[in-house]
N, C-alpha and C positions, 0 to 999 in steps of 0.2 A: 127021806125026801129032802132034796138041798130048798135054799134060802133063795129065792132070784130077786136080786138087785137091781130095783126096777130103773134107778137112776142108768145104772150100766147098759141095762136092756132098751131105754130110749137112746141111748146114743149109739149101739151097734145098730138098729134097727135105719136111724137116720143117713148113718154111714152108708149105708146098703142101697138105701135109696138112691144118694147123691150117685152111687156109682154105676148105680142101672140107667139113672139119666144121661149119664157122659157117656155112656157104651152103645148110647142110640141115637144115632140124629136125627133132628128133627127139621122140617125144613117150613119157610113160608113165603107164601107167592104174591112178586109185585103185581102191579095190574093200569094201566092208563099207559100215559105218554110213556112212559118208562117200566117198561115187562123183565122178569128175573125171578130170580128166589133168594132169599138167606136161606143159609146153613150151619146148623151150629157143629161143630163137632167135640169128640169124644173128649178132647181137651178142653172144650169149654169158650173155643174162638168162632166168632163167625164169620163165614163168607160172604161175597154179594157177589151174585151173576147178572147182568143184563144185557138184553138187549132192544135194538129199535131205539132211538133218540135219546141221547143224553141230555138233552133240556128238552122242558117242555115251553111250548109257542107262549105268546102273551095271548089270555084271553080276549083280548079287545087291540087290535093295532095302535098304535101310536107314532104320530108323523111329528117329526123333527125339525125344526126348520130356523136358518139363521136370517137376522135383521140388519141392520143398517148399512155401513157400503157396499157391500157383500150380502145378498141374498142366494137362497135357496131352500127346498123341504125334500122329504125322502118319509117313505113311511114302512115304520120297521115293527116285525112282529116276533122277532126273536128266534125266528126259524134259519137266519143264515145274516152273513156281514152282507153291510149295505155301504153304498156309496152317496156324495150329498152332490148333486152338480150345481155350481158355484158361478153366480152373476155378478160383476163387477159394479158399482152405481156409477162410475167415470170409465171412459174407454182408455183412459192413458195414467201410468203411475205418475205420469210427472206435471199432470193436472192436480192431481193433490198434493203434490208437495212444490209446486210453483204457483201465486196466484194469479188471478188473471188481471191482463194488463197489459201497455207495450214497455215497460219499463223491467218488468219483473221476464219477462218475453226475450228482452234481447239480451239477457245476462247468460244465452245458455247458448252453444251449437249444437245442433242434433242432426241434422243431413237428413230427413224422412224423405219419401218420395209421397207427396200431398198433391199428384194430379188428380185423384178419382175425387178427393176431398174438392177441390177447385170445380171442376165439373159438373159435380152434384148441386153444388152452391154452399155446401156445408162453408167453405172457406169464407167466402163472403161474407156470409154472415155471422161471422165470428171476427172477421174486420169491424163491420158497420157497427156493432153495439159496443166495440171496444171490448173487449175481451181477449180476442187475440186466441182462442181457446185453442189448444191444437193446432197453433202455430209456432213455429221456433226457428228460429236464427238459421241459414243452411238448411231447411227443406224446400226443397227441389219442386219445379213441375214441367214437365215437357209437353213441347209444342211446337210442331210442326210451322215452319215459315216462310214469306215468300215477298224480298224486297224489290221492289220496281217491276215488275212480273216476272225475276228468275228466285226460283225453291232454292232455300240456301240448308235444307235437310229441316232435324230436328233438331232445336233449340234447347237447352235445361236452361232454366234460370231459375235461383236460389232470392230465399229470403233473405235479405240484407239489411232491414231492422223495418221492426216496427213503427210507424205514427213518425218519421225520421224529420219529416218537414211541417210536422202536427202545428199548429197554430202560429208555425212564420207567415210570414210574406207579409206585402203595403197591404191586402185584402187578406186577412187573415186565412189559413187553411184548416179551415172545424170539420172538417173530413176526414174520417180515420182511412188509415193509408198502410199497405206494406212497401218498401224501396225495394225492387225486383232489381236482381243483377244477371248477366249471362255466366255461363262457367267460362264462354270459351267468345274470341272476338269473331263476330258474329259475318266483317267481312273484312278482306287485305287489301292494296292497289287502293289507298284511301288516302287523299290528302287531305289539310285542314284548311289549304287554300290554293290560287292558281298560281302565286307568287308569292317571294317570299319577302313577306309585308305586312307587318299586325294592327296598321294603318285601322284606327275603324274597332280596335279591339279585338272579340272574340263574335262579337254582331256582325263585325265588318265580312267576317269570314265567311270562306264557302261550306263550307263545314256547316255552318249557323243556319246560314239562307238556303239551302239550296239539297246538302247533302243529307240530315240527320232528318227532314222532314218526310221524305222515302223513309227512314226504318219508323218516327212516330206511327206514319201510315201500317206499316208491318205489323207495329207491334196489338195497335188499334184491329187488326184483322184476324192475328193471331187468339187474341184474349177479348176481345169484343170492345167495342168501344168504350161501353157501358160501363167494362171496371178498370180501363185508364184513368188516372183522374190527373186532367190537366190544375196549371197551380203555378202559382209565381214566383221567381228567382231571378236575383236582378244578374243582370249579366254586363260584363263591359263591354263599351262601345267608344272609347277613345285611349288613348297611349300618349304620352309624350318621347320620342323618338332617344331624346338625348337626358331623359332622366335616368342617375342610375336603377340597375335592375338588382331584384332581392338574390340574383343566382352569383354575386357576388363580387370582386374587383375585380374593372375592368370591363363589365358588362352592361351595356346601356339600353333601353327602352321599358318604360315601364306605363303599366295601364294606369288611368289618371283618372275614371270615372266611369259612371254605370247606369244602368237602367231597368226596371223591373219591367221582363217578359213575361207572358203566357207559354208555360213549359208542358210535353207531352213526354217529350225523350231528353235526356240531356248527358251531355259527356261529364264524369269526373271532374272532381279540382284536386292538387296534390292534398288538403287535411284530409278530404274525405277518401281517400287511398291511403295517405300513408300516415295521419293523423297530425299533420305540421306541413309546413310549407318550405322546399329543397329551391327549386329553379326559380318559383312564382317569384314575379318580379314587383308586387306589391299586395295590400290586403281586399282589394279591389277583387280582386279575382277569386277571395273568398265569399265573400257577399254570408249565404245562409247555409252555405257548406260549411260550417264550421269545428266541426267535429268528424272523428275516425266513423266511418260506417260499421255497425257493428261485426257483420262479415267477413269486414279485415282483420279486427282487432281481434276476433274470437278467433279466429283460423288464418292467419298469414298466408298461409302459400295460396289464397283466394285473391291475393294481389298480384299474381303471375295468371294468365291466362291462355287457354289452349284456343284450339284452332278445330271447328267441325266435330266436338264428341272426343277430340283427341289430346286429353289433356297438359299430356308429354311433350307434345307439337307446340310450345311455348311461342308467342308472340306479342307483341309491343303493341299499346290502344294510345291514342292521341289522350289528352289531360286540355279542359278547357280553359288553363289556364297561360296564360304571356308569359314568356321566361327575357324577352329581349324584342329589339324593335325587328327581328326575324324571325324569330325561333319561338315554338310553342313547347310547354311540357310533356312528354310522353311517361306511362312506367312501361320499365323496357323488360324485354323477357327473360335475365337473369335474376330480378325482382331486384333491381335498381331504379333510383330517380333518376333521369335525362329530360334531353331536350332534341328536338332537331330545326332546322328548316323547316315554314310553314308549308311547303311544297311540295317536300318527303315525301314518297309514293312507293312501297315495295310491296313484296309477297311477306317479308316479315312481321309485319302489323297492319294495324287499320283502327275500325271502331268497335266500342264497347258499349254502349247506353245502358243508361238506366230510364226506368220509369215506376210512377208511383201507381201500385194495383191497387183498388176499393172492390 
C-alpha cells in the first residue's frame, strides 16, 4: 500500500476544480431599465449583453432654468437631449451696451426702420422720459404725405439726433425732442424768394412767410400734431446790403440781425449740414444751429439728397442761410457748398425741412 501525500492530493484535487469551472459557463441576468446577462467564459472573461435603454430615467424630473438677462426652464428626465428656449430681458443688444440718453444715442448710426415702433407709441415714449431707448441716429419711419392738397407719395425720414435743440432758445426747450430729417427733398420748382433780394433777411423771404408754412401743415398731418414740437430759433430779419459777406472777396451783403421765432418746420443753415460755415455771410445766420446734425456727421452721403424714394436722383435744398445781398446758401447735389440766386426755381432742387418730433 503506497503513502498518499495529502499536501499533493489537495492541490491536484483544487486543480480539477479550477478547471471544471472554466470549462462551464456560467451566466447571470440583468433586470430593470437595463435587461442582459453576463457571461463568463472558459477563459475566465466576461461578457455583458443588453438590451432596451442604456441609461436609466431620473427618478423624479428635474427642471433647469437660467436667470438674469436671459431667462428660460426646460424639464429634463434623462430619457433624451433637451433644448432650453431663451428670453432676452432687453429687446436690443445695443441697449445693453449703449446707455440710455440722447448723448450716448447720437454717438451711433444704425438705419432701423422704427415706424411700427412710432405707431404703437412705443417711440414716444421713450422720447418723453429721455431715454431715448431704441432709438439711434439714421432710423427711418415712413409716412405717407400730402402738401397743399397734392400727395407728394411716401416720405422716410431719419433720426437726425436726439434732444438737438434740448434746453436752447429765449424760452428754454425742456422738451425732449428727436431732429426728423427727410432722405430725400420732399419738393422742386421751389424758390426762396420772388426776387432776387435778401432785403428782410431770411424772415423777409417767401420761403419764410409763405412757403415752408404748407409743408409745417404736412408735416403736422402727417405725424399728428401732437408730436411736432413747435420751439424757438431766432432767425434773421435784416442784412446790410454793402457789408462784406463771409462767402469771401469780393462778395457783399451780409445779415446784420435776428429775431427769435416760433418754429414748426425749418430749413437748414450751412454748420448744421456741413458742420462750419462755406457761403453764410455772417454768424447771424447761425443763431442755435450751431453744431454738425449728428446724421451728417455719422453718415455723410446723408448731405446729398434724393428726390421721391430715389436716392440716386441727387438734388440741391435751399440753406436758410444769406451768402450775399442776392444769393441764398444751397447744399448742391454733388455734395458741395453753393449758393444761388434768391429766385432760383428748377426741377433740380427745392426744400428739405426739418422738424422736431416728441
Amino acid at each position: 500500500m503506497s503513502i498518499v501525500n495529502v499536501e499533493d492530493y489537495m492541490k491536484r484535487q483544487t486543480t480539477a476544480l479550477e478547471t471544471m469551472a472554466k470549462s462551464t459557463s456560467k451566466a447571470i441576468n440583468l433586470t430593470g431599465d437595463v435587461t442582459g446577462s453576463v457571461t463568463y467564459g472558459s477563459d475566465g472573461t466576461a461578457t455583458i449583453k443588453t438590451t432596451g435603454n442604456s441609461a436609466a430615467k431620473l427618478t423624479t424630473a428635474r427642471t433647469i432654468s437660467l436667470s438674469g438677462d436671459a431667462t428660460g426652464s426646460v424639464s429634463f428626465n434623462g430619457s433624451s437631449n433637451v433644448s432650453i428656449p431663451v428670453t432676452l430681458a432687453r429687446t436690443t443688444g445695443l441697449t445693453d451696451l449703449i446707455p440710455d440718453g440722447a448723448a450716448a444715442h447720437n454717438c451711433l448710426y444704425r438705419g432701423k426702420d422704427i415706424t411700427a415702433d412710432f405707431n404703437s407709441g412705443k417711440m414716444s415714449t421713450n422720447i418723453a422720459n429721455g431715454t431715448f431707448r431704441d432709438i439711434f441716429v439714421g432710423d427711418y419711419i415712413d409716412v405717407p404725405m400730402t402738401v397743399n392738397g397734392t400727395s407728394i407719395g411716401t416720405a422716410r425720414w431719419r433720426v437726425g439726433e436726439c434732444d438737438y435743440y434740448y434746453r436752447s432758445g429765449d424760452s428754454p426747450c425742456n422738451t425732449h425732442h428727436v431732429l426728423m430729417v427727410p432722405d430725400d427733398v420732399l419738393d422742386v420748382n421751389i424758390r426762396i424768394n420772388d426776387t432776387n433780394d435778401t432785403t428782410g433777411g431770411y424772415q423777409g423771404m417767401e420761403m419764410w412767410k409763405t412757403t415752408l408754412p404748407l409743408y409745417a401743415a404736412a408735416i403736422k398731418a402727417a405725424f399728428g400734431t401732437g408730436h411736432v414740437l413747435d420751439h424757438h430759433e431766432p432767425i434773421t430779419k435784416a442784412i446790410s446790403a454793402d457789408a462784406p459777406s463771409g462767402a469771401g472777396a469780393g462778395w457783399t451783403g451780409s445779415a446784420t440781425g435776428w429775431e427769435w421765432q416760433t418754429v414748426s418746420a425749418n430749413l437748414f443753415n450751412e454748420v448744421m449740414v456741413y458742420g462750419t460755415r462755406v457761403f453764410s455771410c455772417s454768424a447771424f445766420d447761425v443763431g442755435t444751429g450751431k453744431k454738425q446734425v449728428a446724421l451728417f456727421a455719422l453718415n455723410h452721403e446723408s448731405t446729398i439728397a434724393g428726390y421721391r424714394g430715389n436716392h440716386s436722383d441727387r438734388r440741391w435744398y435751399w440753406l436758410r442761410a444769406v451768402a450775399s445781398a442776392s444769393r441764398f446758401c444751397i447744399a448742391a447735389y454733388y455734395g458741395d457748398a453753393y449758393s444761388y440766386d434768391a429766385s432760383n426755381c428748377d426741377d433740380w432742387g427745392g426744400v428739405r425741412p426739418y422738424f422736431l418730433l416728441r
